[in-house]
Every structure is written in C-alpha cells, then in structure tokens.
Phi, psi and omega in degrees: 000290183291339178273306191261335181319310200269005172256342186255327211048249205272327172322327199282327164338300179304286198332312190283336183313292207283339172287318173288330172270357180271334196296327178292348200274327184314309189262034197260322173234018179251127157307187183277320153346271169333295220283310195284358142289296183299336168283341176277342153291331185296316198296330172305315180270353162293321188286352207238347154249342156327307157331285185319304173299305191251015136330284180350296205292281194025249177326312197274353179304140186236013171278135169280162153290149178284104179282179199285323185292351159320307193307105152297168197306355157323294169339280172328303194276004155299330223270322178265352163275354130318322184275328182282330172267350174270329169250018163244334166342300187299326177287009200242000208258129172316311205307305197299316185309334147323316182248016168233027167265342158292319188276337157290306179314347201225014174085302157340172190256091155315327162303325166283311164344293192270328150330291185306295171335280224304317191281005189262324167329311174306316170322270185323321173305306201313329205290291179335318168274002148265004165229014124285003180265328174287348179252354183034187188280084136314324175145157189231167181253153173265090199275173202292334189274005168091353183275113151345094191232142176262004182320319204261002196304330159315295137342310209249356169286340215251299174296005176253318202248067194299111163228160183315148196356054152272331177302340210267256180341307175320288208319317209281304182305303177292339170283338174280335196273319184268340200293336180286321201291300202291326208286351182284323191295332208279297165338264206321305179309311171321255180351283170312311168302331165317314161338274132017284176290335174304298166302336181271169239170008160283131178302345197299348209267329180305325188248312182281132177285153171301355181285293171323276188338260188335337185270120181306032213249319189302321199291318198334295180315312168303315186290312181295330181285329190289338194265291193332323196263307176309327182290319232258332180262022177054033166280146171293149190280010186288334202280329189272003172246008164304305207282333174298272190317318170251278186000303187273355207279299196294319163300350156311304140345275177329310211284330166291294175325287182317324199273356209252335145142015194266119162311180253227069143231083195258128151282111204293310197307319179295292203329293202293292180332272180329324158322292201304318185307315202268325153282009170255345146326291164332289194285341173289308187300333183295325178277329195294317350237162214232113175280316140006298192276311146340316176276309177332294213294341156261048070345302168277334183291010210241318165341302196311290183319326208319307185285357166253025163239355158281325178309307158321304176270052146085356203245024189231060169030032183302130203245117172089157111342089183318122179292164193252129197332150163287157193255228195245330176268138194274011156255046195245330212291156173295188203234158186255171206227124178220123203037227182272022194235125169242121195265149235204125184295161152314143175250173186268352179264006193249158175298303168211155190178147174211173195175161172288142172229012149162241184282356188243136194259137180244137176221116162257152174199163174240140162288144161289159149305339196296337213272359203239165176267184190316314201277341180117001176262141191292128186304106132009350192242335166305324172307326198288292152332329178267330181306320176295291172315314195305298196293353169290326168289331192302298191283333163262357154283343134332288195235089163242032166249057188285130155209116148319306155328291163338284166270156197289343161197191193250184174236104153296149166256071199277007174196168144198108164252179194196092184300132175272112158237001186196148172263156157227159175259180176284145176043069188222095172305124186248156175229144181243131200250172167199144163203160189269128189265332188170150154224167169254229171260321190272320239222118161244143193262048208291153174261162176195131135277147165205135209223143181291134186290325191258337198258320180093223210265152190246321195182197172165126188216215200185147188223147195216113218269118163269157172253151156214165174313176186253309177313289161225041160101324217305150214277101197251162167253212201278116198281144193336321181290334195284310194277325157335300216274345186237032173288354187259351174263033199255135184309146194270000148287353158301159165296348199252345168327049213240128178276086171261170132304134172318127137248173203255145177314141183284261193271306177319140157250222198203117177273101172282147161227000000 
C-alpha cells in the first residue's frame, strides 16, 4: 500500500494481487529447505538494489536531516510497545516455531541461528531506515482519525522528484521484501494447519478435503479483504499492529513463561480482556495523544502473563518441582522416577514401548497381520484392545505394588467411547496417548488417542473409570491410594494437580475389569 499506491495509483492493486499469489504458489511448492535457499538469492539481490536505491538517493536528495525535536509525542509513546513487540513478537509468529523445530531437527544451534538472524534483521531495518531518511518529510498522508504519517515517504519523494533509474530498484526491494513475507507465511501457516487438521476430528473433514481445510489460502483472503477495508476506510496500518502490543501481549507471555519452566496457567479469556482493556488504552493515548498511555498499555496487557512469571521469581506460591518443558518433538522427553520403578519415553526405533511424555502416557507399537481382517485393515476391535493395553501399562507404572490378593477394591469401566477417523495397516507405527482428562470424588475421565507415524490422527474417545469393594460392589469414592498413585497426572485445573515427585502407592493395589 504505502510502497506502490503512490507510484502506481490504482493500478498498483493488480501488482499487489499477483505477487501474493505468485509468492504463496512458491510456498505452496517449495520445501522449507527450497525456501531458504531461494531467500538467500532473494537476500543478494535485495541488498544489490537497495545498494542502488541509496547510491541514486544520495546525490539527489533535497531532504535536510531531521533534528530530535522532530519526533512528536507519538513517537516518544511508541518507543515501549515497540520494544514489547520485537520481544514478544517472535513467540506469536507460526514461522519461527517453524524454523526452530527445523534447525533442531537439523542438529544445528538455535541460538546460533537466530544470532545470526538477528544482526541480519537488523541489517534491513537499517537499510529501510536509511532510505527513509534519504526521502526526508516529502510528504505524508491524512488517515480518517486526522493523524498524519509518513509510511509512503520514499514513494512519494521518488513519484513527486522522478529520478533516473531510482524507481526500478525501491520496486525490486520491495517485491524481494514481501514476496519473502509471503511465501514464509504461507509455508508456516500450511505446516501448522496441517498440523492441526490431523488432530481434528471435526465432521466437517468428512465433505471438504484436508488439503482445503488445512490450505492458508483461506487466511489469505481474509487478510486481503481486511487491508481492502483499511484502505477504503482510510486507516493507518498502526491499527493492524495494535494487536501485537496489546491484544496479543499477555498469551505471549504466558508462552514465554511456561517454555521457561512455569506451569501452564493461561487464561485465554482474562488474557484476551485485559489485552482489550490495554488496547483501547493504546488508542485513547494514540489519538489524543497522550504518550503515557500509549507507553502503559502494553504493560497492562503483560497482567494476563503475571501469576506465571511470579512464579517463575519464586513468589507465586509454587508447591513441589515444575516438570521441566517439553521439548518440541514429544519423543524427547527425559525418562521419569516413579518409586523404585523408571519409566523410559518410547523411542522412535522400537517395536514397542512406552513411558510419560508430561501428562500424557505413550504406547508405540507396529501393528501385524494377526491384528488386520479378511479385507487388510487393522479389525476395528484392535483400537480398543490397543486402548486397553495403554491403560494397564498406564495403572501399572502408577500403582506398581499392583497384588490382586489384596486389594479393597476394584476398577470398573462404567463407559467407552471412541470416535473412528482413520484406518491403519500391518506395520504402520501407530502411537497411543492416554491421559486423565478429569475427575470428580467418585468418577476418572481418561482421554485417549491414537495416531499413525504416517496418517496422523486414527481416531480418539474417553473412558469413564468407577471404584466399587472387592465385597459387595458398592459404588466408592476415589480411593486414597488412586490419588497417590495419579497425583502428578490430574488435569491441571484440579485441586490435585501439583508438580509433586511420583509417590508410591501405600497399601491398597488395584483390580482392572
């Protein structure tokens, strides 16, 4: 908008049309691999018309330097939701968890990486800030709230003062500049809905193919009708980067916290007020403008994050030992101490194995022919029977003084269900998650999944556990040992929920049926 409107006018419209779709076709059929080759030619030949661009500008410029007292109080009240948005940004952007589950994935440093990233990120500001300095107050636009901007000043220094082959370069830096924006967003965005789509278990997936569902393209649309409607009502584009500073600030937060070692307890909905509360702060300080309130308002969107970063410095009244994050591939996990029994993740080379992956208990396995029917598929009755299984290994690293003799009392299976979403074949690594979803005094709710190393989600249901005597049946509640033995798993909105150490069952075992 602000780079071609003032050199093309309306025209500039097509241009922008055909560049998001040819840069999306790029990351629709270019790996992630591909795209980091082809940005490093884009980054060569951008730095070689950038070059070009302020050789041009130099000489021709008729702009003075700007002294400090240009900067109005706007400015000024920019300078911390700026800061708040370059260091919480990076956590709200799909791509990088894109790229830094490749550069693990590849052996690599992330840390060097993103070093590396940073001074070059920097590089570009600079460049971009030096040919707006080289375009001076040329002119500026009047958006509908009456506030003045200078977003187009390059543009509109290059379409008032036509100078030799200056025109031809800007263009080229900006199309290497969005065409890398799109085709990364479009990649990343994929990769995640895929993601996504895997895991779902919406009907909708029954009539639409996943390949649609799952394709940014729909976001596309949405973005471009939402910039169509900012142009048409004549806003500053300061309105679409409001939400990064506030909106967005406190689930950042959290996001940060939690990977840092804090449990996991964000509230989406208080975030998202208190965001809201701080971005309508923002825009009262922006407009008036009152820069105080402008610097505040992502502060208070920082509220949302608070009880888990006290938490972090010791003050948020934390019981026990914070399991330590996961790492981004869930067969990562460290191995867990539970009494005299050590349970070991699953590895991705074994026929079968199982171990805790934070709250969720994992069973790999490959299926056989003994496991598929007449038609070649695994028998429909195997989902269950592997479900089954999970939860035996499940209760008995739980509770591993399990003596039948023994115990006061038993475990019913009072329910089970099971959504069907996928088939699987013989020797198809299937993986089975179980975890405790809730409970009540009498009733445990476990979840279960289960999923293909090659397909992705198979399927998912819930089974819903009662206690009753070993004499006569009568209906109990959950018994003392039951909550021993599964207190580091209890969903974390429980009271029982606590980052305790495994303790070992006292006396009671436990009887499956």
């Amino acid at each position: 908008m602000y780079a071609w409107f003032p050199l093309f006018g309306a025209g500039a419209g097509l241009g922008i049309c055909v560049l998001i779709l040819a840069a999306c076709s790029i990351g629709h059929a270019v790996s992630l691999k591909g795209l980091k080759t082809l940005h490093s030619a884009y980054l060569a030949i951008g730095l070689i018309a950038s070059a070009l661009a302020l050789w041009r500008f130099s000489p021709s410029s008729e702009a003075a330097s700007l002294p400090a007292f240009v900067a109005d109080d706007r400015f000024y009240g920019l300078a911390i939701p700026t800061l708040v948005g370059f260091l919480l940004g990076p956590w709200m952007d799909v791509q990088h968890w894109q790229r830094a589950v490749e550069i693990r994935r590849e052996g690599a440093s992330i840390r060097v990486a993103y070093g590396a990233g940073a001074i070059l990120f920097f590089g570009l500001l600079a460049i971009n800030a030096l040919l707006a300095a080289s375009a001076g107050p040329t002119g500026s636009v009047i958006s509908a709230d009456g506030i003045a901007g200078a977003q187009p000043a390059v543009a509109l220094a290059i379409g008032r003062h036509p100078l030799d082959g200056l025109a031809l370069p800007f263009v080229v830096w900006t199309v290497i500049a969005a065409a890398s924006t799109f085709d990364s967003f479009y990649a990343a965005t994929r990769w995640f809905m895929t993601a996504v789509t895997a895991r779902s278990s919406s009907p909708l997936l029954a009539f639409v193919p996943a390949g649609l569902v799952s394709s940014p393209i729909w976001i596309v649309f949405a973005a471009v009708g939402l910039a169509v409607a900012m142009i048409v009502a004549n806003l500053s584009m300061m309105y679409l980067m409001l939400p990064f500073a506030t909106l967005l600030v406190g689930a950042a937060g959290c996001l940060v916290c939690e990977t840092l070692g804090a449990r996991g307890r964000h509230d989406p909905v208080l975030s998202y007020m208190i965001g809201l509360t701080a971005a309508l702060i923002f825009l009262a300080g922006y407009v008036t403008p009152i820069p105080a309130f402008m610097a505040v308002a992502p502060l208070i969107a920082l509220i949302g994050a608070l009880p888990m970063a006290l938490e972090l410095l010791g003050w948020g009244g934390r019981t026990g030992t914070a399991a330590p994050a996961s790492d981004v591939e869930p067969t990562a996990s460290k191995p867990i101490a539970t009494g005299t029994s050590v349970v070991t993740m699953a590895r991705e080379d074994a026929v079968m194995s199982h171990g805790f992956d934070g709250q969720w208990f994992v069973m790999r396995m490959i299926p056989t022919y003994d496991d598929t029917n007449s038609v070649g598929n695994v028998y429909f009755a195997n989902y269950v029977r592997w479900v089954g299984k999970t939860r035996e290994l499940f209760f008995n690293i739980c509770m591993p003084r399990f003596d039948l003799k023994t115990t006061s009392f038993y475990v019913l299976t009072k329910s089970f269900t099971h959504d069907f979403r996928r088939e699987a074949a013989e020797f198809e690594p299937i993986i089975v998650r179980l975890k405790i979803a809730n409970h009540n005094r009498k009733f445990v709710t476990l979840a279960h999944e289960i999923h293909s190393e090659m397909h992705g989600l198979l399927g998912r249901g819930e089974q819903s556990l009662m206690f009753v005597d070993t004499q006569q049946f009568r209906p109990l509640d959950i018994p003392r040992s039951i909550v021993e033995g599964f207190l580091p798993y209890w969903p974390k909105a429980s009271p029982h929920a606590v980052q305790a150490p495994l303790e070992t069952a006292e006396s009671a075992a436990i009887g499956v049926r």
